[in-house]
C-alpha positions in Angstrom: -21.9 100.9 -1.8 -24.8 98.4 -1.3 -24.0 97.4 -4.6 -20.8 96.9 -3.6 -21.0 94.7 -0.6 -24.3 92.9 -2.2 -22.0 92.3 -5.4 -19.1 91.5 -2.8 -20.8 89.4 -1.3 -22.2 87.5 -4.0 -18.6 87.1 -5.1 -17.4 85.6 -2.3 -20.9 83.4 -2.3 -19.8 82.3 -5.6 -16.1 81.5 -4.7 -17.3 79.8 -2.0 -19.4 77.9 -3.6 -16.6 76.9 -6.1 -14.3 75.9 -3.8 -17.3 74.1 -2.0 -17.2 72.3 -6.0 -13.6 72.1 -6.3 -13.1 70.3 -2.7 -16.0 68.1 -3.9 -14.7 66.9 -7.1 -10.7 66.6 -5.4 -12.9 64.3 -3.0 -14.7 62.3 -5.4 -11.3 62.0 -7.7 -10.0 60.5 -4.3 -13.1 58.3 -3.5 -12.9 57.1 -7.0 -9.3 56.5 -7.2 -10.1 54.8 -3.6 -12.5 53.3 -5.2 -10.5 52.0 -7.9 -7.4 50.2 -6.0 -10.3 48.4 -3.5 -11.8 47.2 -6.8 -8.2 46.1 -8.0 -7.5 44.3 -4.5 -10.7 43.0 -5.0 -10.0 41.1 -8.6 -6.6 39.9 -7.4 -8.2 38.3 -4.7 -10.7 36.8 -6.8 -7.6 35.4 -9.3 -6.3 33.8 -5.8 -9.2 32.2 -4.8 -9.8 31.0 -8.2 -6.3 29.5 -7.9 -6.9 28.4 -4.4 -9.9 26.4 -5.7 -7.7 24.7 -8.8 -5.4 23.6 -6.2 -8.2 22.3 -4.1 -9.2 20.1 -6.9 -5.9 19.2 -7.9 -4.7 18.3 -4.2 -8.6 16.4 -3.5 -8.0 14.2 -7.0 -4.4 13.2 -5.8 -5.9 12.1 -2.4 -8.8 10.3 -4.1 -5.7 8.6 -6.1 -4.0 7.3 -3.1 -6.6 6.4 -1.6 -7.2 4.4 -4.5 -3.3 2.9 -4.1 -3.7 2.3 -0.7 -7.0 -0.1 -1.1 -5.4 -1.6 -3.9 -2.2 -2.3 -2.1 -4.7 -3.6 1.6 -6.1 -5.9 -0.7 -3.0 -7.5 -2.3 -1.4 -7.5 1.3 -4.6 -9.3 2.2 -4.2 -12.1 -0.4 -0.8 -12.6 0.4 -1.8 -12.8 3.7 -3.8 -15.5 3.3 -1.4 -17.2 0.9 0.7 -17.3 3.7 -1.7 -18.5 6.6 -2.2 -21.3 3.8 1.3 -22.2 3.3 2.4 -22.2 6.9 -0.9 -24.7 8.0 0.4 -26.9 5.2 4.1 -27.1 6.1 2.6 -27.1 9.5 0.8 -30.3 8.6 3.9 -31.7 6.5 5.8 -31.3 9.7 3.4 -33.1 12.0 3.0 -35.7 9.3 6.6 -36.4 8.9 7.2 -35.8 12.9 4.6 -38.6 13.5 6.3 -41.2 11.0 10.0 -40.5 12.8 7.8 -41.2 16.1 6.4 -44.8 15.1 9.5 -45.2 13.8 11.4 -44.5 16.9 9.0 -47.0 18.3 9.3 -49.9 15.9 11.0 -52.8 17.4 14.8 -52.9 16.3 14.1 -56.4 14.0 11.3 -54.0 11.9 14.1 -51.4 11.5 16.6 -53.6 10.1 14.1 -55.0 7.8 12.9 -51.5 7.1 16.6 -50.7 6.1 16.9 -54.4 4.1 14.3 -53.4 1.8 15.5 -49.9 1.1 18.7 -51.7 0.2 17.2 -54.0 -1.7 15.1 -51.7 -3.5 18.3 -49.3 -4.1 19.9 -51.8 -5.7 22.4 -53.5 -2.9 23.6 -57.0 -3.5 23.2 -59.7 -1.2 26.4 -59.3 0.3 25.9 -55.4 1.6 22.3 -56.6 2.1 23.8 -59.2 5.0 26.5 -56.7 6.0 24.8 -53.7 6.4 21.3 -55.3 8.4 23.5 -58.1 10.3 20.3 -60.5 8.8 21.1 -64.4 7.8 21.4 -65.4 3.9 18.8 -67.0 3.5 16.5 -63.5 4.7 18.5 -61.6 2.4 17.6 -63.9 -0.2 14.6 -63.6 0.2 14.1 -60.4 0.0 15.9 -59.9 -2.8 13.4 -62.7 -4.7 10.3 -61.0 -3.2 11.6 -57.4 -4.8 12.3 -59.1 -8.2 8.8 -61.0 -8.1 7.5 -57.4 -7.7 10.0 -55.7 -10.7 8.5 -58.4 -13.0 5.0 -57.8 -12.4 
């Protein structure tokens, strides 16, 4: 009966120590089935960074393009600027120009005016007649205006 409970024993030991196996290797199935999804979590996130980083570049050169655009644009707005700034000090300076000539003459006495307006005649082509008519000046001034402005055509 010592046999018995020694070989009893030694059976249950042994069962034990199978089941002891059997939980172990159920476990390490689970760890490395675990052990297998973390690892495939693990390469998926890798393909996203991966693809994370492609956009990164992709988005960074697009900036690095408009930024590009955008200088290129400030300049040309520049230069037009400036093209501008020139244009309006020269019409500027056409305007003060042609403002100071109405002013003197504004200020001419009327005698230089109608003289003024004699030679324009004469110098459009206007006969003696419309040359009297026009400037209320004597014949003989018309005439001679009209001799001084052939004298000049000839020459």
């Amino acid at each position: 009966m010592e046999n018995i409970s020694a070989n009893l024993i030694s059976l249950i030991g042994f069962v034990i120590v199978i089941l002891v196996v059997l939980l172990l290797v159920v476990r390490k199935n689970r760890f490395a089935q675990q052990i297998d999804e973390l690892q495939q979590q693990v390469n998926s996130q890798e393909i996203q960074l991966l693809e994370l980083q492609d956009l990164l570049a992709r988005q960074q050169s697009q900036l690095e393009i408009n930024q590009q655009h955008c200088t290129e644009s400030q300049i040309e707005n520049e230069q037009v600027s400036k093209q501008l700034e020139h244009r309006i000090k020269v019409t500027q300076e056409q305007f003060n120009n042609q403002f100071q000539s109405i002013e003197q003459l504004l200020h001419q006495p009327p005698e230089d005016k109608l003289y003024t307006r004699a030679q324009k005649l004469v110098e459009l082509g206007a006969g003696l007649a419309e040359i009297m008519r026009e400037c209320d000046i004597p014949r003989a001034e018309a005439e001679m205006l009209l001799s001084i402005h052939q004298r000049k055509a000839v020459k």
